[in-house]
GUSE-881099 format. One record per residue (C-alpha): residue in three letters; x, y, z. Coordinates in Angstrom, 2 decimals. Last residue first. Layout:
<sites>
<site><code>ALA</code><X>X</X><Y>Y</Y><Z>Z</Z></site>
...
</sites>
This chain:
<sites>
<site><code>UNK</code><X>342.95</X><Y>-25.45</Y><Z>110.58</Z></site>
<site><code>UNK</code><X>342.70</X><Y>-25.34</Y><Z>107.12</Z></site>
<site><code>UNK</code><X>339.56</X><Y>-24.37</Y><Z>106.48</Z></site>
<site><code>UNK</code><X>336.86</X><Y>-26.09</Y><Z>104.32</Z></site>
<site><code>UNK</code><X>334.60</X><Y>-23.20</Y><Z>102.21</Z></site>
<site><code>UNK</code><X>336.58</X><Y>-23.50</Y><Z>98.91</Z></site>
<site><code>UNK</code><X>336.15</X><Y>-26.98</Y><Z>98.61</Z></site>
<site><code>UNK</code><X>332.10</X><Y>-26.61</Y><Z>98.47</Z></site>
<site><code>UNK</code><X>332.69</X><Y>-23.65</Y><Z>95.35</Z></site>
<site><code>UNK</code><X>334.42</X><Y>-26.44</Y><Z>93.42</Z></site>
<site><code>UNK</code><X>331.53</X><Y>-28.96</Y><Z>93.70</Z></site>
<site><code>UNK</code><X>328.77</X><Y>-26.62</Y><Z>93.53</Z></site>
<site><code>UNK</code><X>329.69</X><Y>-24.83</Y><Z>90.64</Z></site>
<site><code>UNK</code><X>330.66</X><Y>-28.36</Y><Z>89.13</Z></site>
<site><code>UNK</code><X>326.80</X><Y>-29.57</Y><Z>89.86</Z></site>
<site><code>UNK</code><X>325.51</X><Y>-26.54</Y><Z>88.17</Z></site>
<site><code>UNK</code><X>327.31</X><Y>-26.58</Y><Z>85.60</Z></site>
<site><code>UNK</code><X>326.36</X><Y>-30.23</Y><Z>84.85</Z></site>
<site><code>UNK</code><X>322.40</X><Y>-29.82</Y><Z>85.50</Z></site>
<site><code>UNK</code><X>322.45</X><Y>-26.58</Y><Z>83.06</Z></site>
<site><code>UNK</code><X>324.64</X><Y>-28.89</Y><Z>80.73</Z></site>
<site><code>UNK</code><X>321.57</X><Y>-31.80</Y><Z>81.37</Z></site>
<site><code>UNK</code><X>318.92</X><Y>-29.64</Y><Z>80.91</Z></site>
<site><code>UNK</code><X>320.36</X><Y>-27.94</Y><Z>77.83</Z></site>
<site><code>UNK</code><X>320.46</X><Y>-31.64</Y><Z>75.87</Z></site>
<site><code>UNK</code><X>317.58</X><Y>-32.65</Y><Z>76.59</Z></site>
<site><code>UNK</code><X>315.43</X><Y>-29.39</Y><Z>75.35</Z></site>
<site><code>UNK</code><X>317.63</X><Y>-29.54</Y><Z>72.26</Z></site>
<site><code>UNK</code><X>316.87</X><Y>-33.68</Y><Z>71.88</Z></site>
<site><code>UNK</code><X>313.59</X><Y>-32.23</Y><Z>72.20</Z></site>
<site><code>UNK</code><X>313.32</X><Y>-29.42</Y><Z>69.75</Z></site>
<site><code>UNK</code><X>314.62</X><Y>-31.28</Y><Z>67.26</Z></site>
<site><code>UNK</code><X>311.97</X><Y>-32.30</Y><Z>65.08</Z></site>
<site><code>UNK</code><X>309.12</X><Y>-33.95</Y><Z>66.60</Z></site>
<site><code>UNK</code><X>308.87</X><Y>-37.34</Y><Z>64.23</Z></site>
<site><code>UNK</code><X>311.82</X><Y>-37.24</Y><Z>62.44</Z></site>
<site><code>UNK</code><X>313.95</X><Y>-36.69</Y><Z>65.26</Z></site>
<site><code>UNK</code><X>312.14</X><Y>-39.51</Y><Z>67.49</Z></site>
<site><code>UNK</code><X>312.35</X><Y>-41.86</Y><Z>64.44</Z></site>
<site><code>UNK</code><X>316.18</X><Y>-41.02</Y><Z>64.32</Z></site>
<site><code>UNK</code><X>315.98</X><Y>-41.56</Y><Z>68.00</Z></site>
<site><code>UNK</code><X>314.24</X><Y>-44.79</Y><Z>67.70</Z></site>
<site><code>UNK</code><X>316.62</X><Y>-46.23</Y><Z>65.09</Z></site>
<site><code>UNK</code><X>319.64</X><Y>-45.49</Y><Z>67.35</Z></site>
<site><code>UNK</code><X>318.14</X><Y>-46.89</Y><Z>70.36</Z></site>
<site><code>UNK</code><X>317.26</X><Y>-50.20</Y><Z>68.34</Z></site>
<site><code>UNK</code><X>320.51</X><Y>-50.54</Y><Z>66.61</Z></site>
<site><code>UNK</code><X>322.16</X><Y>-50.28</Y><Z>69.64</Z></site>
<site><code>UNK</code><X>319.90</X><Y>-52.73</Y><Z>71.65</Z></site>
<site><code>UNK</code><X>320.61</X><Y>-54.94</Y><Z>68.82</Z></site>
<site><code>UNK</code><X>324.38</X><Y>-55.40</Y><Z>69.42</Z></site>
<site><code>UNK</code><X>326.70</X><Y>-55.79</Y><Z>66.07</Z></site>
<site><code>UNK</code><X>329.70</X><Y>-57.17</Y><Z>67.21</Z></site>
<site><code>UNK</code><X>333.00</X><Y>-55.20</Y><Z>65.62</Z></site>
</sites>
């Protein structure tokens, strides 16, 4: 497997990011974007339910 810096980098800063401020962000992240999710497939399925078919 290649090794790709960029990956090593990102990984290395969230670990740092962890250490640093605990997990209350990756938390904070992490919620926002499964509120962001449900609320996008709410919207999605409720939107085909309001067509007709005429």
């Amino acid at each position: 497997m290649e090794h790709h810096p960029s990956a090593t980098w990102l990984t290395e800063a969230a670990a740092s990011a962890v250490q640093q401020h605990g997990t209350g962000n990756l938390l904070r992240v992490v919620l926002l974007v499964m509120i962001v999710g449900c609320a996008l497939t709410a919207w999605l399925l409720l939107r085909g339910y309001k067509r007709k078919d005429d």
